[in-house]
N, C-alpha and C positions, 0 to 999 in steps of 0.2 A: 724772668730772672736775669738780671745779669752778668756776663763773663767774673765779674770781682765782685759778688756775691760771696763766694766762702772767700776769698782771701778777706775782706772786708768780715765774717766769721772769725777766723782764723787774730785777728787784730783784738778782738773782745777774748777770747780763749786765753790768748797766748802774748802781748801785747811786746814784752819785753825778749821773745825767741828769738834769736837771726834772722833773716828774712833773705839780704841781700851781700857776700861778699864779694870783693872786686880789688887783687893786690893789698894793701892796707890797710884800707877804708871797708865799714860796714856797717850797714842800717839794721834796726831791729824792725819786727812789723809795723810798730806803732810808730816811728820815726819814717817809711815807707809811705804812710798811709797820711802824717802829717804835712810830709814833703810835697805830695803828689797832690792834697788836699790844695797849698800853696801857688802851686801850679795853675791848676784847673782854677782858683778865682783870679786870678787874672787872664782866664780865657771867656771868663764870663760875659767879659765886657764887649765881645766879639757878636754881632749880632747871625743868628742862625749858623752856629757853629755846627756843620756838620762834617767835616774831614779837616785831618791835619797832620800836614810830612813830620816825619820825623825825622832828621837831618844828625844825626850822632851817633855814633857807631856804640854798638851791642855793650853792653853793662851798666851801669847803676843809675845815670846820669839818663840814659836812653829807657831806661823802663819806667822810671818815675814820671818822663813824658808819656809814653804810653798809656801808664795806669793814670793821669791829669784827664789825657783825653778821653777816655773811654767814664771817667765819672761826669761830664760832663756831657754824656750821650753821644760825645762823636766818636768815628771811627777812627783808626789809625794808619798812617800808612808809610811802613818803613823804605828807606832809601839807601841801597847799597854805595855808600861813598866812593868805593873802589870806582864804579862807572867812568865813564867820560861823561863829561861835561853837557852833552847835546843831549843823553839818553836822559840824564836828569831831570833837565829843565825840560825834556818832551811829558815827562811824566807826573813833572808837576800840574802844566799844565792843562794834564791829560785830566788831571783828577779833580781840577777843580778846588783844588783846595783852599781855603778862608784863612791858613796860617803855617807858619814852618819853625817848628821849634828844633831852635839848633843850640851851640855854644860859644862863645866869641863875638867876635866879629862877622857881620855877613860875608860871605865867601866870593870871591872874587866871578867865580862861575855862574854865581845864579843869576836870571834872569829877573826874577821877582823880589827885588829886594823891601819892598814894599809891604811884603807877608812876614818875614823873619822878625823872630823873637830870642832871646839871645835868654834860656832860662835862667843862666849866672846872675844876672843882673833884673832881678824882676821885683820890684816894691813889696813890701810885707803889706799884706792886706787879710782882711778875715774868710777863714777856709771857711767855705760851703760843705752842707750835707753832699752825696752822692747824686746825681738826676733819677727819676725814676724812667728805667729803661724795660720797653716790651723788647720780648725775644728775638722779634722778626727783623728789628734794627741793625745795622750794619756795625760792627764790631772792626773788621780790618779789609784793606784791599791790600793784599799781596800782587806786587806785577810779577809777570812771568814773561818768559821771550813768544813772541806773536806772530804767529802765518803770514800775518799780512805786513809783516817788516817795521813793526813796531812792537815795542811790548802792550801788554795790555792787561788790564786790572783783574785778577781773582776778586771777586766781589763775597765775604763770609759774614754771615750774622751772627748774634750772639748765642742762637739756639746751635747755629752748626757749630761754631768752636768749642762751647759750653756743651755739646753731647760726647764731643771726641774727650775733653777735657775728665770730664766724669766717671766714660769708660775707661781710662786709661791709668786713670789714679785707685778705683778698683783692680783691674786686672795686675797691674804691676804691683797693688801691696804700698803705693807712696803714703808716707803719712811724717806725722813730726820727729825728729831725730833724724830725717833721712838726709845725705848730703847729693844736692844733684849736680855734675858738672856739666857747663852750660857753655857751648864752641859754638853754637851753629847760628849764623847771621841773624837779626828780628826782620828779614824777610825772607825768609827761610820759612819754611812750615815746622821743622822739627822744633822751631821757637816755640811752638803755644805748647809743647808739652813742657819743656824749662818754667817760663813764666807762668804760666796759670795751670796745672796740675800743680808743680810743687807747692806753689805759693800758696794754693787752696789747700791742700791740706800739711800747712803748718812748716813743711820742711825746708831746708838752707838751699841757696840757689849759688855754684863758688864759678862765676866766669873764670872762663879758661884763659890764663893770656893769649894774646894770636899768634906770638913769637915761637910759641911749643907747638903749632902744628906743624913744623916742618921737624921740628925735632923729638921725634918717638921717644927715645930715651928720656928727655928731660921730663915729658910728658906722661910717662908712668912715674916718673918719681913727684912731680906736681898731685896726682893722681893719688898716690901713696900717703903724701906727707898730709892731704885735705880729707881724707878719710870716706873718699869718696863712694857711694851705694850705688848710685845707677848712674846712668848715662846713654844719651839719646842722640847716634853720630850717623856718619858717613862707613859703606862698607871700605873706600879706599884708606878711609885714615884708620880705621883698627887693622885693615891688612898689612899696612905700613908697620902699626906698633906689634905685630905678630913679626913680624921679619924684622925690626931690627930697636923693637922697645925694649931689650933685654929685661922680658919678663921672666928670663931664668932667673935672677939675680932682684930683681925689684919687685916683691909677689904685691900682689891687691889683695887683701883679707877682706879689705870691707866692701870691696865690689863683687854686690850679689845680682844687680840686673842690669843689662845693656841691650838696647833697643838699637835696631838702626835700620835705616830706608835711605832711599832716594836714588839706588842702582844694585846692579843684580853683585851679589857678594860671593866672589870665585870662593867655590870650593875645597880649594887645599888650603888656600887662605886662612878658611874658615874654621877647618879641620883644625889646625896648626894652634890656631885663636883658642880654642875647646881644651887642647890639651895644656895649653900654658896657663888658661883659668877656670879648673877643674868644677870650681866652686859656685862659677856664676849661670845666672838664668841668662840664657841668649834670645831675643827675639827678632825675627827679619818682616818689618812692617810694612806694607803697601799699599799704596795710594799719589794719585797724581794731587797738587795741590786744591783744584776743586771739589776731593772728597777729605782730603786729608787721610785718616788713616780707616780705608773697606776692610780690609783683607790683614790677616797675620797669621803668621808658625812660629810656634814653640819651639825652638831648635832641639830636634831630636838625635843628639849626639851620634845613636845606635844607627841612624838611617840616615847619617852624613857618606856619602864617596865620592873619590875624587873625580871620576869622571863624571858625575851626574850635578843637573841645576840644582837647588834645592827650591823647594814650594814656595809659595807668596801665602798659603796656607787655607784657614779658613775666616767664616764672613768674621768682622771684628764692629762693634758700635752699634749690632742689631741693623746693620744691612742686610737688603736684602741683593745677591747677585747672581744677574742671570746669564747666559753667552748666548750670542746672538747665533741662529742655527743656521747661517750660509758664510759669515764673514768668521766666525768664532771668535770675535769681539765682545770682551768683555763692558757688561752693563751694570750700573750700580743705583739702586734707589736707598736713601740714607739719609738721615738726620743731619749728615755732615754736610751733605752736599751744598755748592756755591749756590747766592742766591741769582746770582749773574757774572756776566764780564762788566767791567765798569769800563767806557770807554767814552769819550769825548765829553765829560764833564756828566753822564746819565748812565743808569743800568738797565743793561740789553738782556734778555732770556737767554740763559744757555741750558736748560735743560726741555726734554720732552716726557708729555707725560708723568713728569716727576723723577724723571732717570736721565744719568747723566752717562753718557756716552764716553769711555774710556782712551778710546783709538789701541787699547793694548788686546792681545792676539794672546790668550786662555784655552788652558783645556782641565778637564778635570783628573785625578789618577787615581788607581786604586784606592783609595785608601780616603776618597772627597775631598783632596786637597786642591787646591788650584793650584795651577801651574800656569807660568809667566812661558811665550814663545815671543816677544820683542813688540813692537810698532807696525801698526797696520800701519800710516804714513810715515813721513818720514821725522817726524821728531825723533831729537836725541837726548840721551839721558848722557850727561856730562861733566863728572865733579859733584852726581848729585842735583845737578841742575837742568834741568827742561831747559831744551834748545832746538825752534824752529829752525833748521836752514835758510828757510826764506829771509828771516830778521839777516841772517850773513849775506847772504847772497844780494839783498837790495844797498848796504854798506859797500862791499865789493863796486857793483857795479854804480853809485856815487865817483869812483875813481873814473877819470878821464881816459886812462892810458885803458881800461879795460873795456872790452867790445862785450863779449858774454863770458860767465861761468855757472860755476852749479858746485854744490856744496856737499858731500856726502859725508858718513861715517865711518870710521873705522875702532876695531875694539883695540880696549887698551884694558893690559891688566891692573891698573890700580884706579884708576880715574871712570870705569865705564866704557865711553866712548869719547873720541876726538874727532871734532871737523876738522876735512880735508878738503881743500877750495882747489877748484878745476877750473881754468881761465883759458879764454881767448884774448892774448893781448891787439894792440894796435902796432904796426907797423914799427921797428926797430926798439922796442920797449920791452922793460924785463923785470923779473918777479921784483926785484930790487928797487924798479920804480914805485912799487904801490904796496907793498908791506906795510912800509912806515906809517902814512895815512890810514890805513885798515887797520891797522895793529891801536891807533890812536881813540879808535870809537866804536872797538868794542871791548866789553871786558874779559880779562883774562880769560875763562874758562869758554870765551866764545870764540877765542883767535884761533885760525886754523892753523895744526900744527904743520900741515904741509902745502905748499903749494904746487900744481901740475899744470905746465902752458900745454895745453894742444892750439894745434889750428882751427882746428871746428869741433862743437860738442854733438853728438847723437844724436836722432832726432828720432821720433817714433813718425810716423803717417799722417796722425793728426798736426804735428811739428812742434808738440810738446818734446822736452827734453827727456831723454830713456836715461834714465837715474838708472836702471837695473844695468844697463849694460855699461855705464860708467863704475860702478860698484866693481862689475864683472873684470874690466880692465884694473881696475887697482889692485884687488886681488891678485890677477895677474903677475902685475908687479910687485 
């Protein structure tokens, strides 16, 4: 079955519903499903279409690609525009892709100008049926930041997104009437719940402009005036609208459920969140993007306190999860799970035994819930976003002026975590020389917020770098 399966139901039900608003402009199902039909037969003409970037940022104009591609059997593979320049065109490359649907003109930055499709401008031609698509097909590759100083492809089929998909539009209650607001990038994970839960069963999907995420305030009145039910975020952005979205004054009536994942959500924060929306179901989801969502808790208002974490809960999508008995690393076997990493144009195994290996550091508590203790290695969670150090650390050291560094974490209370880059410069050279280039190629949420010159960095025996005692010193400081 594939991923557009019900919303393809959903189009025979309901034809003339809402489907898609975005500012002004708004499709109903059936103008969705004609649009996107238009699309995909002009990808037909592509021979062995099996991947294709999607080059346009989050709303109406980028899903109608998405949903083109996936009826035409390929997968999709969204592109954070924000990037620089080089991670892009790494990534296109990476994936092998046969086509890049974007808008305009090709962009001055790509390297493959030769793949772009400019969907504005595409010939009327006659829509085709859907492909007929088995489970096990690849549906999307999500890149995420990579150990080995590149990003590298989350590889999902259709049975994994299409399981998360199912249980999620059950457990939450989505159905037609419901209005979902939709913020979170289409390479994002938090995307496949927006698009394909709501879509499939029946209800409005209203993009959030990007301009109100900085602005809390406007952001509940956006919220307000769109009549919005649920919502699938970031714990740093509702912590923000808890502190200063003057929810005294702007109540939500019609928001009865709010999901959110992608970093650990402070407590008082949270607390603060509960009491300003008396009314709504709170849920705190987890999962790294190769299971998508293992694990969830019910926000149990009564068993909120300020000084304590709250759970990452219990199994969620019919996983099964186990903790490994010497490292207490969390293991997940799942439906959901990645079918691989995609990486140099092929997909590589990343599961064993049918269990995908976490790197996150679990225990269980009274009560059977899991509970979250941080990263066996060093990955960090940042804005929501999974972030090797290494991928910084091999940027860093591309600069000339710099000899060695090392990239560690530090907590921040609205964002998660923030890299902090630890350098050894080169003789008469200063943090001032090599910001600017660093700052240039990687993306925002990856630039470190501080930098520290030493002389020489730590060394353990073996002459690996001692990350613990560098930690140790910052702290310090």
């Amino acid at each position: 079955m594939s991923l557009l399966s019900a919303f393809h139901q959903q189009c025979n039900l309901m034809p003339d519903n809402i489907a898609l608003i975005e500012d002004s402009r708004q499709l109903s199902y059936q103008q969705v499903q004609i649009q996107a039909s238009l699309i995909s037969s002009q990808l037909q003409t592509i021979q062995k279409l099996e991947r294709v970037i999607i080059a346009i940022d989050r709303g109406i104009d980028a899903t109608l690609a998405i949903f083109a591609s996936l009826q035409m059997g390929a997968c999709y593979i969204p592109l954070d525009l924000k990037n620089p320049a080089h991670r892009l065109n790494y990534i296109i490359k990476d994936a092998d892709a046969q086509v890049i649907l974007g808008k305009g003109q090709c962009p001055d930055w790509l390297d493959f100008p030769e793949l772009w499709i400019n969907i504005e401008q595409l010939p009327i031609s006659p829509s085709l049926p859907p492909v007929a698509i088995v489970q096990e097909a690849l549906a999307a590759i999500l890149y995420t930041s990579g150990s080995t100083g590149n990003p590298k492809g989350v590889a999902l089929s259709h049975r994994a997104m299409g399981n998360f998909v199912n249980w999620a539009a059950k457990t939450f209650n989505i159905q037609s009437g419901d209005n979902i607001a939709s913020l979170a990038p289409f390479h994002f994970d938090l995307s496949v719940f927006d698009l394909f839960t709501s879509l499939g069963r029946g209800a409005t999907i209203h993009f959030v402009p990007a301009k109100f995420a900085m602005s809390p305030s406007r952001l509940t009145s956006w919220l307000s005036e769109h009549k919005i039910t649920a919502w699938y975020t970031v714990p740093s952005l509702l912590s923000f609208i808890a502190l200063k979205g003057a929810l005294n004054t702007t109540p939500l009536p019609y928001l009865k459920t709010i999901l959110f994942a992608g970093e650990v959500f402070p407590s008082p924060q949270l607390i603060e969140l509960c009491k300003l929306l008396p009314s709504a179901s709170l849920y705190n989801l987890y999962g790294p993007t190769e299971t998508n969502v293992c694990c969830y808790w019910p926000v149990d208002r009564n068993a909120l306190h300020i000084e304590q974490v709250i759970p990452i809960g219990i199994p969620a999508c019919s996983s099964i999860l186990k903790i490994h008995p010497e490292t207490g690393e969390l293991l997940v076997i799942s439906a959901n799970n990645l079918s691989g990493y995609w990486q140099q144009g092929k997909l590589n195994s990343a599961l064993l035994d049918n269990t995908y290996s976490t790197g996150d550091k679990v225990s269980i508590n009274a009560k059977g819930e899991y509970c979250y203790h941080g990263r066996l290695d060093r990955m960090l969670k940042c804005s929501g976003y999974r972030v090797e150090p290494a991928e910084i650390e091999q940027v860093i050291l591309q600069c000339p002026d710099v000899e060695h560094c090392a990239v560690i974490g530090i907590k921040d209370s609205t964002s998660g975590q923030r890299p902090v880059a630890i350098v050894v410069l080169k003789q008469n050279k200063t943090v001032a020389d090599i910001i600017k280039p660093i700052k240039q190629k990687l993306p925002t949420y990856m630039q470190p917020c501080k930098f520290i010159v030493l002389d020489c960095l730590p060394y353990l025996a073996n002459g690996k770098t001692d990350y613990q005692q560098l930690q140790k010193q910052l702290e310090i400081k």
